[in-house]
Each structure stands twice: as C-alpha cells, then as structure tokens.
N, C-alpha and C positions, 0 to 999 in steps of 0.2 A: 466365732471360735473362742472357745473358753483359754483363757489364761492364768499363768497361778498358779498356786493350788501347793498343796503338798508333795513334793517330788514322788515317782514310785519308787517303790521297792527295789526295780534294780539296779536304779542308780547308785543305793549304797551300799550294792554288793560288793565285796573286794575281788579284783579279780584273782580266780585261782593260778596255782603253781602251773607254768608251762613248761612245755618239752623242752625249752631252752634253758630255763631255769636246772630245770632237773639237771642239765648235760656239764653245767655248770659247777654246780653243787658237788655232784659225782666226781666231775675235774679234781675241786680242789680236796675232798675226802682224799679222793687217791695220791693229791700232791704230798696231805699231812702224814698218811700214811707212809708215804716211802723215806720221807725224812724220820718218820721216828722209828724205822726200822733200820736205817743208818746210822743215827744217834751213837748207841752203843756200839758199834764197830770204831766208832771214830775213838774212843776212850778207853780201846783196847790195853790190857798190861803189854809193855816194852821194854826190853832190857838191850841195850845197845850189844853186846858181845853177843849176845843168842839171837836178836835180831835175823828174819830172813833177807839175803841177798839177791832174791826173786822170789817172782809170784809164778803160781801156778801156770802153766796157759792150757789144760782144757776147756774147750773153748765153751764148754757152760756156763762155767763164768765170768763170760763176758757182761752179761747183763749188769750182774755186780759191780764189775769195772764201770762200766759206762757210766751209773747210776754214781760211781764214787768220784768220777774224773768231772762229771758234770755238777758236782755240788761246788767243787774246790772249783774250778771256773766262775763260777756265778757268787759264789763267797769272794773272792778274787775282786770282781767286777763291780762289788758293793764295796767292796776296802776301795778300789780305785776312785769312783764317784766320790767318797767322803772327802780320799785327799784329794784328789781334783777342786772341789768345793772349797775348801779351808786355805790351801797351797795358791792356787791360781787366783782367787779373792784377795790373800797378803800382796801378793806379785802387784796387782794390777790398784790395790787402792792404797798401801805404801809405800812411798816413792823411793824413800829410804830402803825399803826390805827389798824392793826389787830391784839395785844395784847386786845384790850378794845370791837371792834367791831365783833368779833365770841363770845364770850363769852356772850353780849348783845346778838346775835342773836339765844343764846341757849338760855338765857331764854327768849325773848320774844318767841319762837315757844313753850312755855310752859305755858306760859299765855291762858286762855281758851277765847271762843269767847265773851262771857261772861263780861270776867274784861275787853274788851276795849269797849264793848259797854258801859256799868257803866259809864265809861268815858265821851266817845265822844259823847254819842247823846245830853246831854244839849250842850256842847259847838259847835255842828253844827245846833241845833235847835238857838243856839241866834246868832250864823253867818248868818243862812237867816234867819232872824228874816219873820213871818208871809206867810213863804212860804213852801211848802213840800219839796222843794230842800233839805232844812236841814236834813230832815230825810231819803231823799234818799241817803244822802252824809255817814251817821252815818252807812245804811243797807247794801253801797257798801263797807265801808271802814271796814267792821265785815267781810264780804267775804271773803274783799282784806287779811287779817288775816289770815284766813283758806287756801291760797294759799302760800303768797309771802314765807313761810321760807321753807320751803322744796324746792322750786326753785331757791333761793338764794344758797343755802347748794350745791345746784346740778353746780352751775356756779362757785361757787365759787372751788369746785374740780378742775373741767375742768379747771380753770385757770393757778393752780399752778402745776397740774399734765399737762400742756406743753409740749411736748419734747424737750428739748437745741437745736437741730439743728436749729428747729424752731424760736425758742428766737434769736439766734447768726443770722439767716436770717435778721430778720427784721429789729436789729440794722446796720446789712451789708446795707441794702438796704437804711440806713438812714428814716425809716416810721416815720412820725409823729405819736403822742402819737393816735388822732382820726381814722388815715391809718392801724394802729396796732389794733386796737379796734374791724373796721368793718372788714379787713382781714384776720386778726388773729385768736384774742381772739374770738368772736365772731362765726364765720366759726365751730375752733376747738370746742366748747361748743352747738351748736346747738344739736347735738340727745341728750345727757342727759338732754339739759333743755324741749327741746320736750315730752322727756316719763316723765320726772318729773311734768311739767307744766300738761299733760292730766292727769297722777294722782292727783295733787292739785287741779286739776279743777273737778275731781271727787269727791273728799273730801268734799270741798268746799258746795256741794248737802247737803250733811248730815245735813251745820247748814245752811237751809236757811231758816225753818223755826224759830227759833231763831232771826235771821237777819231780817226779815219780819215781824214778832210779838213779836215786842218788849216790854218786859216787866221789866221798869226798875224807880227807886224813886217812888215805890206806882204808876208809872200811864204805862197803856196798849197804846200803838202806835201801829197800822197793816198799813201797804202800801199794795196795790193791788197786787198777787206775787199769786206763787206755793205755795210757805212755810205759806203763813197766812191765805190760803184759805184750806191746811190742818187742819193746826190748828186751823181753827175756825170751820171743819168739827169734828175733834175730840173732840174737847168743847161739841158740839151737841151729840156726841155717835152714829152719823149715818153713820155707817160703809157703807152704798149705796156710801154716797159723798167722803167718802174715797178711795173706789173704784176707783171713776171717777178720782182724782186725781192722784192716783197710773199708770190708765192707760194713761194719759197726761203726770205725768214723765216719763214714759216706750218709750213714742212716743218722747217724746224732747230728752230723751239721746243717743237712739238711731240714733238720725236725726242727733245731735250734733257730734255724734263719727262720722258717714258716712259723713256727708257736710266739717266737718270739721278738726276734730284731724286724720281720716284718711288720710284727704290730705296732711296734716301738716307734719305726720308723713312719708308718701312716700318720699314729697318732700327733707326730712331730711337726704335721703338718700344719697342724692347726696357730702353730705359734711362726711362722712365717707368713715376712709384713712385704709388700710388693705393690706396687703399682696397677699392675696390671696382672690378673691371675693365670698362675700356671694353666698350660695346654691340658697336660695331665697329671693325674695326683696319686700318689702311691695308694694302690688299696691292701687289704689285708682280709679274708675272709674272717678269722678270729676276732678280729678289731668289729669287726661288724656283729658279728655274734656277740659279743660282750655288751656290744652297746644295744641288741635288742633284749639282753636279758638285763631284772631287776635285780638280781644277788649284787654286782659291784657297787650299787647305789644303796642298796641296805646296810651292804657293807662300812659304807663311808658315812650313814648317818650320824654315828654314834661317837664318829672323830670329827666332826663338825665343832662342837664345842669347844676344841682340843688348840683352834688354830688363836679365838681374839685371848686366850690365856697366856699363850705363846709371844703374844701380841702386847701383854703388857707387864709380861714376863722378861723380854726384851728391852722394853724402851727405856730401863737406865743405861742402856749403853748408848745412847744419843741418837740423835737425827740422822741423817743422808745427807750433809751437808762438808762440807771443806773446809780442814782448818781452817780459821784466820792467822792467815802469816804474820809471821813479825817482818823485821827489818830484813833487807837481803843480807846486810854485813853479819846478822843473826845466823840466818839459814844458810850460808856459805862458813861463817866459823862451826856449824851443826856437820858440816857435810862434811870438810875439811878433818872433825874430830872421827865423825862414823869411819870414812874413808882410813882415816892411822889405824883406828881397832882394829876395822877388818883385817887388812893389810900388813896387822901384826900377829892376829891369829894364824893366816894365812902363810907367811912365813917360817911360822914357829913349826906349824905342824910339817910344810915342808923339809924342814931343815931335822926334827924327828924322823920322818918318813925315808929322807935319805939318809942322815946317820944308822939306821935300823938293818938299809940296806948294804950299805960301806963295809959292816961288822958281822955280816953272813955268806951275801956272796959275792958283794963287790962291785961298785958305781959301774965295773964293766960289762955288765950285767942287763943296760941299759942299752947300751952300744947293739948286744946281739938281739934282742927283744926288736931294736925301732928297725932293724936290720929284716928281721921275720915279719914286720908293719910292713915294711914296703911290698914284701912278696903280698899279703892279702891284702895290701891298699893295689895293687895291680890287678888284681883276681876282680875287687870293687869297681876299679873303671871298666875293664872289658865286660863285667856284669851289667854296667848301666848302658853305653853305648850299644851292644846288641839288643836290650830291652826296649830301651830307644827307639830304633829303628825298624824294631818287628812292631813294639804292642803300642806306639803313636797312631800309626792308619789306622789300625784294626780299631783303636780305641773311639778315634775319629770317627770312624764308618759307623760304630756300634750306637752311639752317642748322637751321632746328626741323623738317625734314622728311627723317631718313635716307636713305630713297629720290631723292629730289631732291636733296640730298648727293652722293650717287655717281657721280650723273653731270654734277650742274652746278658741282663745285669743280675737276674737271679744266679745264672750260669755261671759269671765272673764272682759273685758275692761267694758262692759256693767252693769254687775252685780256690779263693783268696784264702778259704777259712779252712781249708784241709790242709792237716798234716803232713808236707812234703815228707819229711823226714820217714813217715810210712813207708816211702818208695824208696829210698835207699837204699834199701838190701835189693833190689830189681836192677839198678842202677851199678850196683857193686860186683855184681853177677856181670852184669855184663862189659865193667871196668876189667874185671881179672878175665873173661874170656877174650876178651879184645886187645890183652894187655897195654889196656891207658891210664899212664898213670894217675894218680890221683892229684897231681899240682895242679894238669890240667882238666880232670875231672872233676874238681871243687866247685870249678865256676858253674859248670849246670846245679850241679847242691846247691850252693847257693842260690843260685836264681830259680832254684824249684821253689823256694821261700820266701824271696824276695823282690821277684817281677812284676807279680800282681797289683803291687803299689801302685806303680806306675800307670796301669790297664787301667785299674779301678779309676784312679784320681782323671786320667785323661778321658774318661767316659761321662765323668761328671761334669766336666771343664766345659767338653762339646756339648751336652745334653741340655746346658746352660745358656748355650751363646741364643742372643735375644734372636725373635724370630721376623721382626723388624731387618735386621743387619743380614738376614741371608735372603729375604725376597731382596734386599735391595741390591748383593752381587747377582741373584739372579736375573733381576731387571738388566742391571748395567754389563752381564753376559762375561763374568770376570769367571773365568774359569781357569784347569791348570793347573801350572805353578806357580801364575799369577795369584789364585785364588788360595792358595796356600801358602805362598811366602805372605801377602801382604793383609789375608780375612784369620782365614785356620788356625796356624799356629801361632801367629799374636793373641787372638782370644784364647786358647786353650794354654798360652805358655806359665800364667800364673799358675794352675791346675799341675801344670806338669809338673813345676820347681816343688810343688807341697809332694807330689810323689815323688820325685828325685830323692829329695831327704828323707823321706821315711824309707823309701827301697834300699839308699845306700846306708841306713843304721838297719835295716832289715838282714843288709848282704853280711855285716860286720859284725853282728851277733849271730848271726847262719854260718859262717866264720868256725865257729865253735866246735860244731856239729859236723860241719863237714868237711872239716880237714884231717879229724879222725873218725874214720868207719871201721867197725868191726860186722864179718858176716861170716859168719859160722867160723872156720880154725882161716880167715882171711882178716887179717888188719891190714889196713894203710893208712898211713902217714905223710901229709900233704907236708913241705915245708913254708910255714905259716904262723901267723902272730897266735891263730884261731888254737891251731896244733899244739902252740905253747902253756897257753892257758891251761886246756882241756889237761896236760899230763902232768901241768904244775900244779894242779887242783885234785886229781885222781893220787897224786902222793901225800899231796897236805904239804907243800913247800909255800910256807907262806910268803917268805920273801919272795919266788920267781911269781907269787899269783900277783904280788903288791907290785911287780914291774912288771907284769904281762897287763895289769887294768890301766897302770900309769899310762904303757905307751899306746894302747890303744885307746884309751881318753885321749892320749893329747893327739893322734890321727883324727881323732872323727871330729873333735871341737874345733884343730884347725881344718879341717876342710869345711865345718860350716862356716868356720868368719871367715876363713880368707874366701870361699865359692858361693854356696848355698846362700847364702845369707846377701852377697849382693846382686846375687838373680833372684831372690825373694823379693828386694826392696827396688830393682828394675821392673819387678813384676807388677807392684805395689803402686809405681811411679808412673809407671809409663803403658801397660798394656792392661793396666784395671778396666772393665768394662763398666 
C-alpha cells in the first residue's frame, strides 16, 4: 500500500457555507438591523412641557414597544454586570472599602424604584437637554436598580467564598491583578451571577412600568415601551388592551428565557468544579446550534490578539498578590482613622438630611412614615409565612423529582419573570366587585411579585441535595416528618433564607405598586409606607420622599441584621451541605 505522497485536492478544499452558518448570519443581520432602526427613535427632540403623558395603545404597536422595552432591559443588564464587576471586586478585595461599601449596598437594594427615579430623571432630562436620550437614560438607570444588587450580593459571595488552593495558585503563578480577574475571579462566580442575573432580570419586569411612565414633580413622562402602553391601557379600563399586552409579555419572556438565559445558563456550565458530575446538565438547543456553526469562531478570531495586549496593558497595576502588612499597631491606627472619616461623613450628612427635614415638614414626619412601615412591614410577614408554606412542598416535590424538574423549572423561570403588575387591573376588578379592600388585597399584589423567590430558590436547594444522602434515607426507610424535619428541610433551608431575602426586598419594593392601583375612574389606596412614597413622589414633595426611603431603608436593613442575616450565617454554619 503506497504511502505519502502529495495530499489531494480535497483536502484543501475549504469547507463551504452551511445551513447553519447561513441561519446565523441572517440572525445577526436582522439583530443589527433592528438596533439601527431604533437608534433614531431613541434621540428623538423633547421638550419636557409638550412631552406626551402616554403612549398610544393601538395594539399595532406593540411590536415597537416590545422591541423598545427589550433594548432598555438588556442595556440595563450590561450597566449591571459592569457594576457588579468593579463594585463586588472593591467589596471583596479591600478590606477597608468593604467596611463602608456592603453596608451602602444594603441600603441602596432597599431604596424602591421610585426614590431614584425622584432623583435622576430631572438631572438626565437637563444632561440631554431637548432630547429623549434623557429620559431614556433616567428609565434605563430605574431598571438598572431593580437588577444590579442582588447580582452584586451574588459576586460578591463568589468572591470571598474562594477556595485557598485557588488564591495560593494564582499568587504562585505570579497573575496579574486583570489575569486573576478574568481567570479566577470571574470563571469561579459565573453560575451564581448567571441564575442571579436571570432572576434580577426577571424582577426587573415587574417595575417597568413605573420605569416607562414616569410619574414624577407633578408631571407624567411615558417613552414608547411594554410598561407604558400597559399603563396607559389601564388608565382606559379596557381590560381587551390589556390582554394584548399580557399576551406580548407572555411571548417576550418566553423568547427571552429560550434565545437567551437558557443558553447562558447551559453555557455556565462548563465553569462548574464538582467532584463528582451532575446527574443532568442544562441543555439549550441555540447553545448547540451556535456551537455547530463557524460564524462565532470567525467572529472571535480577529479579538484574539486583543487579550496578551490587555495583558500587558495591565500589568503596571501589579500582581495577584496581598499586601505586605505593616505593624498591627500600624493597621489598627489605619482602621481607627478610616473608621472617624467615615463616621464623620456619615454624621454630617445625617445631621443635613434631618435639618432639611426639621425646616419643611417636620422631624414629626418620621413618627407617621415608620407608623405606615409597620402597616407594609405586616403586609411583608403574612406575605412570606403563606408563601412559606404553600411554595416549600411544591418546591420540594418539583426539585427532588428530575423529570418534574424538566419541565416545571422552565415553567417557574417563566412565571418568576412576568410582569405581575399586568394582572392588576383583573385583580382590581375583582377587589371593587367583591368589595375587598385594598389593605388586605396588597398582600396578593405583593406576593403576585414576590413569591417566586422563594419557589425558584427552594427548587434549587432540592435539586441540589446530594444523591448519596437520599438513597441513604431511602435505605434507612426515614420517611414522614421524620424525613423532613431531620433530611429535607435542613438541606433545603440555606436555599430558602437566600429566597426569603430576596422575596421580602421583592414584597417591599411591590410595596410601591400595590398599595396604589388605579383602574379605569377606580383608585385605591392601601394604608402603607408603599402608598406614601408612591403620592410623595407623584407630587414632587421631596421632603415626604427623603422620609418615605429613610424609613423604609431603615425597615429592610433592620430586618436583615437583626433576622435574615442570622439565618443566613446558621445556614452558613450549620446546615451547609
């Protein structure tokens, strides 16, 4: 048999363009196109007085909306990740910055969407003076709100929760601070900011109309969107257009989770380190399609060069490596000074913030605000206790059973990420025919927003528990409430305390929304911290907003230290698996 020889001919054919390539191609043509066909709408002229105070709702276009509600989402989503990155990195590798910077970022994630719009929409309406930019910049950065702290929270774990082998690797290998970054840090933190991020970007649903129709200093703003062509349906009481939008978010979130969080989340897979390998692994038909076609690798050839530049574009900012400390009597007179600064800016601006208020309407001010806290801090616990004790089994069941897995996490993913607030006016309908009033119909508002938490996270919890530990109750025949007071809910109860928190800052920004409902010539008004806000904010009383966020900051920060926080670190302690 001859050997040798000059290869043939068709070895060095290239191969041609395939159907997948093609499907590809065409994908992202029609991705650029739609973006630059929105371009120009986004930089529309604006003149705050002539401004409109809704959007059309024939339901034509819808498409427009959908296509405008989903850029500002996913612009959102990419401001989040940056600060997530930069924020959660200071926190967790300055020991200094993270005495000041956790503790800010408990209470900004307690601030409602609300008090930053208050804020920033004049100051982005006079940054692009005479242009919509402004107001799109205001409705993205209300979003960007309802996302970035639960994903910061989620990275910032991953960071410091580490393993040492890992730490002591990198400084071995001499990494740069940026080598460490994208190798490391990053790598290890990918699936929790992924399932956190798809939750925050579910949330996020909830206030987009708020975000979209803006209602803030006496005057109404709507941009073209999902959320203000609800609301301007509900304005009307024509439950038909509400429909239509219901079934538009139904198709976007859907589309959202399949085109994208499911690919996200397959791909995520690959950077989780285990022992022993999962049973089953998320798949994603798009993830697979992408990876049999060549365009994304053609794509990235050309950034290839892009990364050892980066690389030594970087390295004057030093190693991966830990100070060398001084003396302790050094680092203790260091901490000792940090500690008076802060503690003196901290002051000072308190002591502004209440003189401000002393001389409008009055430290008594306070008294009625934490007084209307207790009403939706009540609203908050019976929210969690019934969620509790409905969506733990169901979660349990869902979670210990693979097959049941498969097809009802998409189910729960989907359900987490729609807009309750859609359903409001159905709900409001049948508040006023049933005459209930709204103190006690807040709490299903609420928990239309904010129970999923809990589902979601206890489904992961169960889904998790080693498969070791349940042949072994199965062997030893522990069944019951044996098998649940002393297997089930100790595995699942870290899971749960990470939903608990997120469902009860869920309930308390829902808070907002649904302690005032307007449907068609029907308002109600819940008596509520939420109620206060919302009317201090619709007049532009800046005082009653600066003591509607105070006292509701100081509710949610004290209920995570004095609660949350030490059934996190009993979670942490004692029932880690």
């Amino acid at each position: 048999m001859e050997t040798g020889g000059f290869p043939s001919q068709g070895v060095w054919r290239r191969p041609g363009l395939r159907w997948v390539d093609l499907v590809v191609v065409v994908a992202l043509v029609a991705l650029l196109y739609g973006l630059l066909r929105l371009a120009p709408s986004l930089n529309a002229p604006f003149l705050p007085g002539t401004a409109p105070k809704a959007v059309s709702t024939d339901p034509s276009n819808l498409p427009f909306y959908a296509a405008r509600s989903l850029l500002r989402m996913f612009l959102a989503l990419l401001a989040s990740v940056l600060f997530t990155f930069v924020y959660a990195t200071a926190a967790a590798r300055l020991r200094r910055a993270e005495k000041v910077l956790l503790p800010v970022l408990d209470i900004l994630q307690s601030v409602p969407v609300l008090g930053f719009l208050s804020v920033t929409v004049t100051a982005f309406i006079s940054l692009f003076r005479g242009s919509e930019l402004g107001l799109e910049c205001a409705s993205i950065f209300a979003i960007f709100t309802a996302m970035a702290w639960n994903m910061t929270f989620a990275f910032y774990a991953s960071l410091v929760s580490q393993p040492r082998e890992l730490d002591e690797a990198a400084r071995v290998m001499r990494l740069t601070k940026w080598q460490r970054f994208w190798q490391l840090d990053v790598p290890s933190g990918v699936i929790p900011l992924v399932w956190n991020g798809m939750m925050s970007f579910g949330g996020a649903w909830f206030f987009l109309a708020a975000s979209e129709s803006i209602s803030v200093l006496n005057h109404q703003y709507a941009l073209p969107g999902m959320g203000s062509y609800a609301a301007a349906a509900i304005a009307q009481g024509d439950l038909g257009k509400v429909g239509y939008a219901i079934a538009v978010m139904v198709v976007l979130v859907i589309a959202v989770n399949a085109f994208f969080w499911r690919p996200v989340t397959a791909w995520a897979e690959r950077f989780r380190v285990e022992e022993a390998g999962a049973a089953e692994h998320p798949r994603s038909f798009v993830l697979d399609f992408l990876r049999r076609s060549e365009v994304p690798r053609m794509m990235g050839r050309p950034l290839k060069p892009l990364w050892p530049a980066l690389d030594r574009l970087m390295r004057p900012f030093g190693l991966a490596e830990h100070a060398i400390g001084g003396s302790p009597v050094r680092e203790r007179t260091g901490d000792v000074f940090f500690a008076g600064v802060v503690s003196a800016v901290v002051v000072y601006g308190a002591w502004k913030a209440f003189g401000y208020v002393n001389s409008t309407v009055g430290l008594g001010a306070f008294g009625h605000a934490l007084a209307l806290g207790a009403a939706t801090f009540g609203r908050v616990i019976v929210l969690l206790v019934v969620a509790t004790v409905v969506w733990v089994p169901i979660g349990v069941w869902i979670g210990m059973n693979p097959r049941v897995t498969r097809f009802a996490q998409p189910v729960v993913q989907v359900l987490a990420s729609f807009p309750a607030n859609f359903l409001f006016p159905f709900a409001t309908a049948a508040f006023v025919a049933l005459g209930i009033s709204l103190n006690f119909g807040a709490v299903l508002l609420m928990a239309l927003g904010a129970q999923w938490y809990i589902l979601f996270n206890v489904i992961a919890g169960a889904s998790a528990i080693p498969s070791d530990l349940r042949e072994a109750m199965t062997t030893f025949r522990v069944s019951g409430w044996l098998r649940w007071r002393d297997f089930i809910l100790p595995a699942v109860f870290p899971s749960y305390v990470t939903g608990g928190i997120t469902a009860a800052g869920g309930a308390w920004n829902a808070s907002i929304v649904a302690e005032v409902v307007d449907y068609g010539q029907h308002h109600l008004t819940a008596t509520g911290l939420g109620a206060y806000i919302t009317e201090a904010t619709a007049t532009g009383n800046f005082p009653r907003i600066l003591v509607g966020i105070f006292s509701m900051s100081l509710y949610v920060v004290a209920a995570n230290r004095l609660f949350w926080r030490r059934l996190y670190r009993l979670a942490e302690t004692r029932y880690a698996l």
